[in-house]
LOMARMI-963748 format. One line per 4 residues: number of its first residue (from 1); their letters; for each residue x, y, z of N, C-alpha, C. Coordinates in pm, whole numbers. Atoms other than C-alpha are relative to their C-alpha. Layout:
// residues N
NUM = A = X,Y,Z,X,Y,Z,X,Y,Z; ...
//
This chain:
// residues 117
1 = XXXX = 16,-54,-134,20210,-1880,1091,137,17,65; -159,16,-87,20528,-1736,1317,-57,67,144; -13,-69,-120,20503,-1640,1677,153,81,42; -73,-71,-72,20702,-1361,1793,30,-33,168
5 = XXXX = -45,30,-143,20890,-1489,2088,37,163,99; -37,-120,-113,21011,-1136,2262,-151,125,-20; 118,-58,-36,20670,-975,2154,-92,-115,81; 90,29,-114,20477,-1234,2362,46,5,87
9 = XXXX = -10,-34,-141,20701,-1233,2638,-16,113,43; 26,-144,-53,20661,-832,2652,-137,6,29; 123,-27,-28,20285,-895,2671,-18,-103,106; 30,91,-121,20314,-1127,2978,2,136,116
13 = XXXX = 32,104,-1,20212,-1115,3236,-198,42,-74; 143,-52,57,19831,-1104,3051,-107,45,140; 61,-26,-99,19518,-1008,3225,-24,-66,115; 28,59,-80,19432,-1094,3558,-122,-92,-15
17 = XXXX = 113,82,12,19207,-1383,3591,-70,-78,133; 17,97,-186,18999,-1603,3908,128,-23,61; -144,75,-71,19347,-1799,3955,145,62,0; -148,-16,37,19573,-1547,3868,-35,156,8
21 = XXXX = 5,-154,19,19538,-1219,4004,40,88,-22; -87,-132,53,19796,-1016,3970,85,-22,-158; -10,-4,125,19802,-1118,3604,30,-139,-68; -52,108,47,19810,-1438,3386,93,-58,-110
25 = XXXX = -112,36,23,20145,-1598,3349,27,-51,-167; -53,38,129,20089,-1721,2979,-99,63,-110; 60,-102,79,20001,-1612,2655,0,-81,-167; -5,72,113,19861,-1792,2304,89,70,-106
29 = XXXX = -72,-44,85,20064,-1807,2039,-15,6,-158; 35,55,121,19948,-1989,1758,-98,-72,45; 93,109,-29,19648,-2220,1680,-18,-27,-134; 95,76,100,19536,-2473,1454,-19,-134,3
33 = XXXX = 15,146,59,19334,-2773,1390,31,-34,174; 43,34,-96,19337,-2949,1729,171,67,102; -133,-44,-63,19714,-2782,1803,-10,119,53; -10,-87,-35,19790,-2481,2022,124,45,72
37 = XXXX = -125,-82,-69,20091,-2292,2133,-49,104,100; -7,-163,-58,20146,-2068,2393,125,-2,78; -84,-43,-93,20413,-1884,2629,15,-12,103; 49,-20,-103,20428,-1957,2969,137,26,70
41 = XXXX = -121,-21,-98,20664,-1816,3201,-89,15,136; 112,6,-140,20499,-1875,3574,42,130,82; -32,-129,-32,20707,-1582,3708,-113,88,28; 48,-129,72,20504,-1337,3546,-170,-14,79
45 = XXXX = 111,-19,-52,20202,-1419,3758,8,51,151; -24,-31,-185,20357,-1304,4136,-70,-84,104; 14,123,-115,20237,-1624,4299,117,-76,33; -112,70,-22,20567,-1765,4292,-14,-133,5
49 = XXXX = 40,133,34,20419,-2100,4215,-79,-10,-110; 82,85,117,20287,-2329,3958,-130,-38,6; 121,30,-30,19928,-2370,3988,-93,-67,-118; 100,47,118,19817,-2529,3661,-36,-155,7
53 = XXXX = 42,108,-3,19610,-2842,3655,26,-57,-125; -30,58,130,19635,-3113,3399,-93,8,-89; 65,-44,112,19477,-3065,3085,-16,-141,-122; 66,76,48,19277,-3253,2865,102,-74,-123
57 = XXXX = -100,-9,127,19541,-3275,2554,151,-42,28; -173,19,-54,19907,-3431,2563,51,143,-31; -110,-110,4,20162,-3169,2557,133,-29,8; -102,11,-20,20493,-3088,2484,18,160,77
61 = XXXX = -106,-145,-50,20741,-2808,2666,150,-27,-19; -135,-27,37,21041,-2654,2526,24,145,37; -42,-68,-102,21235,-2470,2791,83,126,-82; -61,-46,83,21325,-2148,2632,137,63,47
65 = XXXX = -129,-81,-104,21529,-1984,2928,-46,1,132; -65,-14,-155,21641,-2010,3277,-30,-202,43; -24,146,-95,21584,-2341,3520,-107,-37,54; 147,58,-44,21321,-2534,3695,31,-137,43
69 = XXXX = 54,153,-95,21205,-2855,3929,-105,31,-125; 131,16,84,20969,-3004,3701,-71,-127,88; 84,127,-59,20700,-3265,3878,-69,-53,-67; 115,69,127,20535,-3548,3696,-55,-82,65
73 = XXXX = 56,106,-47,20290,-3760,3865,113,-60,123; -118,37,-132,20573,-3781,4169,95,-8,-43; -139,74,17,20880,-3830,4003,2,179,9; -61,-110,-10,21083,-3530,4005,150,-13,-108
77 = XXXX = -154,11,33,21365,-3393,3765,13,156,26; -34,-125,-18,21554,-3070,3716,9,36,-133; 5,22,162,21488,-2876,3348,70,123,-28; -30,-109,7,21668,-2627,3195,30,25,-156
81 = XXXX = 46,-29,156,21690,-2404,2836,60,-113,-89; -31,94,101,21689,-2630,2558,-76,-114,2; 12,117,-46,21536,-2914,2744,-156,-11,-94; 157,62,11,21191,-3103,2616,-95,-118,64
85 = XXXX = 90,56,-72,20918,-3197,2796,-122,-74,-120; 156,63,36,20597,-3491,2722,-63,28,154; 111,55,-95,20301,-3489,2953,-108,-48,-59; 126,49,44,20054,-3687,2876,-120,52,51
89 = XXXX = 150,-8,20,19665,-3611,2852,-47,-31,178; 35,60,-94,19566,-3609,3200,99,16,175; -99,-17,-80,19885,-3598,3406,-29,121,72; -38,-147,-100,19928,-3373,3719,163,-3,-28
93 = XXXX = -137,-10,86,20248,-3192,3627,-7,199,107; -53,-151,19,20403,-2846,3739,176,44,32; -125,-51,20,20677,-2665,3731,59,75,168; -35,-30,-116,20901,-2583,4073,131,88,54
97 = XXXX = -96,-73,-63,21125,-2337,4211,100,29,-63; -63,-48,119,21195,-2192,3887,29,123,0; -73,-162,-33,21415,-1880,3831,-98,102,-89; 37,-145,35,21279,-1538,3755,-9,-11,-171
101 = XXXX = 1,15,212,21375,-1603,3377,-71,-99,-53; 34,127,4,21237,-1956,3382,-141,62,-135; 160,-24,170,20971,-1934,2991,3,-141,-49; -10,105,56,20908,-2192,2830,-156,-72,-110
105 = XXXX = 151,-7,146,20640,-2280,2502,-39,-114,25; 122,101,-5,20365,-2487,2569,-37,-92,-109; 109,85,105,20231,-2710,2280,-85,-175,42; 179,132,-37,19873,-2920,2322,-17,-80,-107
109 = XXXX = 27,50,112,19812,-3108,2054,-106,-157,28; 40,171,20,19590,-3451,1966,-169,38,63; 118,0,-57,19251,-3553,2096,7,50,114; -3,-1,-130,19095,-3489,2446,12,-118,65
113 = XXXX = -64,107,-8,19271,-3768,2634,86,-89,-2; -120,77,62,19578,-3851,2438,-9,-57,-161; 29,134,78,19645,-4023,2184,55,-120,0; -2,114,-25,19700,-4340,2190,72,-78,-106
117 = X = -118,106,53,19999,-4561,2116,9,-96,-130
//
């Protein structure tokens, strides 16, 4: 399996959806087995905010380009390309007052819940 990184960002932002009307900001990439990739650049939805709730599955993020406030359960840092993100299974988490370029690849992986230490 390979994901084309500059063909999914050309197909952002995807269709509009309930939470994301003027088009949604991310886009799958890969899947298998309880793992899933995708693209997300928040940009690409013209809300100018992060609106994603936490999700059932830990996750990683690896910042592909530009900058970002990232929020984790209250703490606050600042992330930028290269960087890698955990959130755990559950966590409220988004991304803040990230630049225009700001992408960055999603991966879910594990049970619903976490997994566990």
């Amino acid at each position: 399996m390979k994901a084309d990184f500059l063909a999914l960002l050309q197909a952002l932002p995807q269709a509009p959806g309930p939470d994301y009307p003027q088009g949604t900001p991310f886009v799958r990439a890969l899947a298998h087995g309880s793992m899933r990739v995708e693209l997300f650049a928040p940009a690409a939805s013209g809300l100018g905010r992060d609106i994603q709730q936490p999700h059932a599955q830990d996750e990683l993020y690896v910042v592909q380009h530009g900058t970002s406030g990232f929020w984790l359960e209250g703490q606050r840092s600042h992330v930028q390309t290269g960087d890698v993100l955990f959130v755990p299974a559950g966590a409220a988490h988004r991304f803040e007052n990230f630049s225009d370029d700001f992408v960055t690849w999603v991966v879910f992986y594990g049970p619903n819940g976490g997994e566990q230490a």
